[in-house]
C-alpha positions as CSV (number, residue, x, y, z in Angstrom):
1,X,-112.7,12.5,-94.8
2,X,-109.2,11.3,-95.3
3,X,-107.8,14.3,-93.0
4,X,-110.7,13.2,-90.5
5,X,-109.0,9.8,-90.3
6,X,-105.4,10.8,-90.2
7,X,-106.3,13.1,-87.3
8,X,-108.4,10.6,-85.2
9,X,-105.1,8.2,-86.1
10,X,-102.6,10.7,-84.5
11,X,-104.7,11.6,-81.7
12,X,-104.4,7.6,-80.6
13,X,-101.1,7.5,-81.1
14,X,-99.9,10.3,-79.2
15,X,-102.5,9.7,-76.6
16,X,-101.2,5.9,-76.2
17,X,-97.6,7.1,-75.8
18,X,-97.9,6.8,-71.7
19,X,-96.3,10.3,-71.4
20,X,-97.4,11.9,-68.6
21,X,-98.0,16.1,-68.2
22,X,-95.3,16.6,-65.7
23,X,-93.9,20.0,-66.4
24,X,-96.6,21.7,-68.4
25,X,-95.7,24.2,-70.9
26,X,-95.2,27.6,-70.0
27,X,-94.9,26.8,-66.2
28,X,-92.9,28.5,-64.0
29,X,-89.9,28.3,-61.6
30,X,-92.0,29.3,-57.9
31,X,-89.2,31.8,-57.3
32,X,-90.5,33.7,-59.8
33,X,-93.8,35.4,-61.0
34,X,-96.3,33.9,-63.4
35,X,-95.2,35.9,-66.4
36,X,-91.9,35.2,-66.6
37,X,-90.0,37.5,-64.4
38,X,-87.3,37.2,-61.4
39,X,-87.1,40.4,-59.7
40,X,-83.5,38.9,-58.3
41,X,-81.6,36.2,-60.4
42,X,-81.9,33.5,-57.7
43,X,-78.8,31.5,-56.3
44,X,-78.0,27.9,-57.6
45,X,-78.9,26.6,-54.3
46,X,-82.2,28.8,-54.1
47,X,-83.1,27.4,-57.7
48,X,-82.3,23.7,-56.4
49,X,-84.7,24.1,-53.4
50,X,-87.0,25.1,-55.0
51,X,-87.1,22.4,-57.9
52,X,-87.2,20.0,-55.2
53,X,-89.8,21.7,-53.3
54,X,-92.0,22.2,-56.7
55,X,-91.7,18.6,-58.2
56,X,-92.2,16.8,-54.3
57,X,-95.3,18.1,-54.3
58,X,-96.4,16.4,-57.3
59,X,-94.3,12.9,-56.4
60,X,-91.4,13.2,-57.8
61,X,-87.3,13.9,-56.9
62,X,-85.0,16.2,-59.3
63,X,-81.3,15.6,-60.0
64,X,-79.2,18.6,-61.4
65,X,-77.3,18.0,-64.3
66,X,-75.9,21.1,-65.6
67,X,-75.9,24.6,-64.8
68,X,-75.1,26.2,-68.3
69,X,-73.8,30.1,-68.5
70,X,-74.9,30.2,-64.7
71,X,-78.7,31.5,-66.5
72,X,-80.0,27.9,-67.5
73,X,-80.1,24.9,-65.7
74,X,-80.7,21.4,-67.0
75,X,-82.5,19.0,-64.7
76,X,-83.6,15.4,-64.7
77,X,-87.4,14.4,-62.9
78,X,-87.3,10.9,-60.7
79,X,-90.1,8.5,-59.7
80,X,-89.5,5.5,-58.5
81,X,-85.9,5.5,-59.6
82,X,-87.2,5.9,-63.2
83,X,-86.7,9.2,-65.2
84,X,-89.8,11.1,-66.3
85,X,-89.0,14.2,-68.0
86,X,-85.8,16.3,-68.5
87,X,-86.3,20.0,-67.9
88,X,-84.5,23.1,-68.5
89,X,-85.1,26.4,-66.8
90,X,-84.2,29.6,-67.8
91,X,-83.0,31.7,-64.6
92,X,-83.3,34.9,-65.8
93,X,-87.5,34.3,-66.4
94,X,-88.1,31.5,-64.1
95,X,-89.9,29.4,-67.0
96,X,-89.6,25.7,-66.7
97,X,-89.3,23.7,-70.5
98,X,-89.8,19.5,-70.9
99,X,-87.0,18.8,-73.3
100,X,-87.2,14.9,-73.3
């Protein structure tokens, strides 16, 4: 009963945080395939377009931040002039992480 109540506790707590699901896990860059693999290593500018391109379409603008050992690439997500998630993608698979 006790682990009953401390789960239905959690699940209102994280549930009244306000986050919202912007980048969900496991999603992927659009230059690349579903499971995780570039056939090409795209360009920095290819990889910008298409960030910009991919969060648009949801309502949002991306700002770059770093481009680490030219494979990762550490982005911020913009609505309303208010940050919403922090994202890194891997270049070499294409897959997109939330780390805020």
């Amino acid at each position: 009963m006790i682990k009953l109540i401390a789960a239905l506790l959690f699940g209102i707590l994280v549930s009244n945080t306000g986050a919202e699901n912007i980048t969900p896990y496991g999603d992927t860059c659009p230059l690349c395939g579903e499971y995780g693999y570039c056939k090409k290593q795209p360009t920095s500018k290819e990889i910008a377009n298409a960030l910009e391109s991919y969060y648009s379409k949801k309502g949002f603008s991306v700002i770059i931040l770093k481009r680490q050992n030219g494979r990762f690439i550490e982005a911020e997500v913009y609505r309303n002039n208010e940050i919403k998630d922090r994202i890194l993608l891997d270049c070499k698979t294409g897959k997109l992480r939330s780390i805020y």
